[in-house]
C-alpha positions, 0 to 999 in steps of 0.5 A: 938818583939824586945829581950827585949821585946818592938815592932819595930816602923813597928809593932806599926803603923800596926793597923794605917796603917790597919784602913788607908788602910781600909778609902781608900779602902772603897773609904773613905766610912768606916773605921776600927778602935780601932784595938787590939790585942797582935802581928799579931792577932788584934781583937775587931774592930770597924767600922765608915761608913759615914751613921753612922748607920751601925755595931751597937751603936759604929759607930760614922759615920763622926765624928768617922772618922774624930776622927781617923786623929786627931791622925794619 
């Protein structure tokens, strides 16, 4: 955190470069998105797989993915 209180650019773009890191080491399989948190400690994920059927009712499967790079 800078002195007046504002993130660096590097720590703004962790939670996006984590959720990428996350598509391409599933081998594009899975994603882990909507990363929150305050600093270095990120809670309340959310994963979109290609079944789409697993981790529950928000997994949106492909469309979640393709979600994801609309704004990455």
């Amino acid at each position: 955190v800078l002195s007046i209180g504002l993130y660096s650019q590097i720590q703004r773009n962790t939670p996006q470069a984590f959720s990428h890191f996350t598509y391409e080491f599933s081998e594009q399989n899975a994603i882990v998105v909507d990363v929150q948190g305050v600093g270095d400690l990120y809670t309340d994920p959310q994963i979109h797989t290609v079944a789409g059927t697993d981790y529950g009712g928000g997994n949106l499967g492909p469309r979640g993915m393709a979600l994801f790079f609309t704004t990455h």
